[in-house]
LOKE-479317 format. One line per 3 residues: number of its first residue (from 1); their letters; for each residue x, y, z of N, C-alpha, C. Coordinates in nm, 3 decimals. Each point is the difference from the previous one (the first is absolute). Example, Ala and Ser with C-alpha at 12.3 -4.5 7.8 and 13.67 -1.06 7.14 Angstrom:
BEGIN
1) AS) 1.319,-0.569,0.780,-0.089,0.119,0.000,0.090,0.120,0.000 | -0.035,0.105,-0.072,0.082,0.119,0.006,-0.077,0.109,0.073
END
This chain:
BEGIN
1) XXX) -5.236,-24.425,9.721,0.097,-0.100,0.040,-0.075,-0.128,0.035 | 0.073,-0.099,-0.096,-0.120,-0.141,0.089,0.147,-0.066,0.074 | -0.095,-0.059,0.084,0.045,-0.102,0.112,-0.043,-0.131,-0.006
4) XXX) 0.121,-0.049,0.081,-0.109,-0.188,-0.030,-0.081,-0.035,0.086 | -0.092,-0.022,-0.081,-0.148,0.000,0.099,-0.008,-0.052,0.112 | -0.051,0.029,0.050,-0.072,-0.043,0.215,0.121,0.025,0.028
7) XXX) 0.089,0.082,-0.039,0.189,0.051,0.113,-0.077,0.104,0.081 | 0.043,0.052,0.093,0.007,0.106,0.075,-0.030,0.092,-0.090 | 0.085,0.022,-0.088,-0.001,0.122,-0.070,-0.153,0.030,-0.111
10) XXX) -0.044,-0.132,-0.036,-0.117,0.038,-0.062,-0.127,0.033,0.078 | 0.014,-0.045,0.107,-0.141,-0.018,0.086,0.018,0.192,0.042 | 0.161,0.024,0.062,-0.046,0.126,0.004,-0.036,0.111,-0.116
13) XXX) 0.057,-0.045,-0.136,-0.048,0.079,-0.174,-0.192,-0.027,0.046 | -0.044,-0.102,0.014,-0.122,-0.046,-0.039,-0.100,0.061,0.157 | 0.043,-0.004,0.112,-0.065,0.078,0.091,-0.010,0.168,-0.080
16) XXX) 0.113,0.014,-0.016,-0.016,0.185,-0.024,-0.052,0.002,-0.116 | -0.016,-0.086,-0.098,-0.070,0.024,-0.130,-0.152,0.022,0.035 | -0.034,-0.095,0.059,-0.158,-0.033,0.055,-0.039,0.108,0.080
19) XXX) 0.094,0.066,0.071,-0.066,0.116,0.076,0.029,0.132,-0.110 | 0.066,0.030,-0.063,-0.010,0.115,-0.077,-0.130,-0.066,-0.112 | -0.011,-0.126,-0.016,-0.130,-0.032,-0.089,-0.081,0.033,0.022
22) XXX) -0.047,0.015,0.156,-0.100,0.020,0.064,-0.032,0.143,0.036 | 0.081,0.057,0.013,-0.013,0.164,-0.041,-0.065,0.064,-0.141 | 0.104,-0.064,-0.123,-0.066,0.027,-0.122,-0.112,-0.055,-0.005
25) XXX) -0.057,-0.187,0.046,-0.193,0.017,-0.032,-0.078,0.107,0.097 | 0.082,0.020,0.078,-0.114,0.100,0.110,0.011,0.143,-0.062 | 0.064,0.013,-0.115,0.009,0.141,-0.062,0.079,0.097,0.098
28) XXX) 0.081,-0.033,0.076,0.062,0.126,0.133,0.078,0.091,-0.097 | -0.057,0.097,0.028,0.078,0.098,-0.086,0.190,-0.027,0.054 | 0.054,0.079,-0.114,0.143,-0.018,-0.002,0.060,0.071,0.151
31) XXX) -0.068,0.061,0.026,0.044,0.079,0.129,-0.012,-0.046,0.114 | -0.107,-0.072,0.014,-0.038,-0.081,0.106,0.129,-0.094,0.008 | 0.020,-0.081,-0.105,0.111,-0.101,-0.012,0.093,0.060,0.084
34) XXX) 0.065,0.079,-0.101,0.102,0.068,0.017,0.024,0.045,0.208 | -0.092,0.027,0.032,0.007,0.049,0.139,0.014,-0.136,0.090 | -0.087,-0.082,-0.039,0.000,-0.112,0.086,0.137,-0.070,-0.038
37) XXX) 0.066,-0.027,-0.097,0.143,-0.037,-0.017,0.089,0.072,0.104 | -0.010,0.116,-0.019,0.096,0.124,0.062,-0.015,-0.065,0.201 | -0.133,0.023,0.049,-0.059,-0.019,0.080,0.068,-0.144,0.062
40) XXX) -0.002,-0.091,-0.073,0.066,-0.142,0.066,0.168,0.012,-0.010 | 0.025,0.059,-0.098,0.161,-0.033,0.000,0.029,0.124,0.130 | -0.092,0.158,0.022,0.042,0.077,0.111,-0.025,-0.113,0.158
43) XXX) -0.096,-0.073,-0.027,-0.011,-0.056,0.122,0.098,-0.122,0.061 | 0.089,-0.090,-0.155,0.105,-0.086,0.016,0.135,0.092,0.036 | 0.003,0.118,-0.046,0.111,0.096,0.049,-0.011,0.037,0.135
46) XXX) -0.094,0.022,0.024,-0.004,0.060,0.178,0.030,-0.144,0.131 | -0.041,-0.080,-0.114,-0.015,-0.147,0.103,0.155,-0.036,0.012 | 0.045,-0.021,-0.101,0.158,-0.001,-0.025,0.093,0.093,0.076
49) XXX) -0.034,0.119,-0.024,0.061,0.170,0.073,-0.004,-0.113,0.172 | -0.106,0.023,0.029,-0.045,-0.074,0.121,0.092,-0.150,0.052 | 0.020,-0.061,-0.078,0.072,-0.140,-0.006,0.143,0.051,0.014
52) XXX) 0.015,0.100,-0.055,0.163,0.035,0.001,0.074,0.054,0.096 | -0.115,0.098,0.069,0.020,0.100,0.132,0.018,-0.116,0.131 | -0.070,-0.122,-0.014,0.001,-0.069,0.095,0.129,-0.077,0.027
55) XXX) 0.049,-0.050,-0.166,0.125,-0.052,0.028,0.088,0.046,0.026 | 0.035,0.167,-0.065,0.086,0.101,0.065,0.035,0.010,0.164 | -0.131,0.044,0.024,0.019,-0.012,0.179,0.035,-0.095,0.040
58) XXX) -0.050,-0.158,-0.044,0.109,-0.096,0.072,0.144,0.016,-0.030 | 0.013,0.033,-0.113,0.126,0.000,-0.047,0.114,0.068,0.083 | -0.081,0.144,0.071,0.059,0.067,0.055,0.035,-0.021,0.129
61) XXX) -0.097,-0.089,0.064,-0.010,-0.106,0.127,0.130,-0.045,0.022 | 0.013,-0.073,-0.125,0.116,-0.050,-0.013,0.140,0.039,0.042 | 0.009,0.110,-0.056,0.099,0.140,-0.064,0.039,0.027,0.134
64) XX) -0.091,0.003,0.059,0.062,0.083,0.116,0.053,-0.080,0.138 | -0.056,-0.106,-0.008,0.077,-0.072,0.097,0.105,-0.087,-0.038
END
């Protein structure tokens, strides 16, 4: 997918290109990849999980009075 250049949207295509580039010159095997992908998106899920639990309880703050 192209984008029009220097938007938001390319800088983030062109950050993640450059870092999976940088995996393939460093030769990281496919598995390695593969884990460290897994590894950041498990760690944006827990942070989020985390972000959500917090607004809940206010929410519930709320709720009850």
């Amino acid at each position: 997918m192209d984008y029009k250049p220097y938007s938001q949207e390319w800088h983030r295509k062109r950050y993640l290109s450059e870092a999976l580039g940088q995996y393939f010159d460093d030769y990281v095997e496919v598995d390695l990849i593969y884990r460290d992908i897994m590894s950041i998106l498990s760690e944006r899920m827990n942070a989020s999980l985390g972000e959500y639990h917090r607004v809940s309880d206010l929410e519930s703050k709320f709720l009850e009075k």
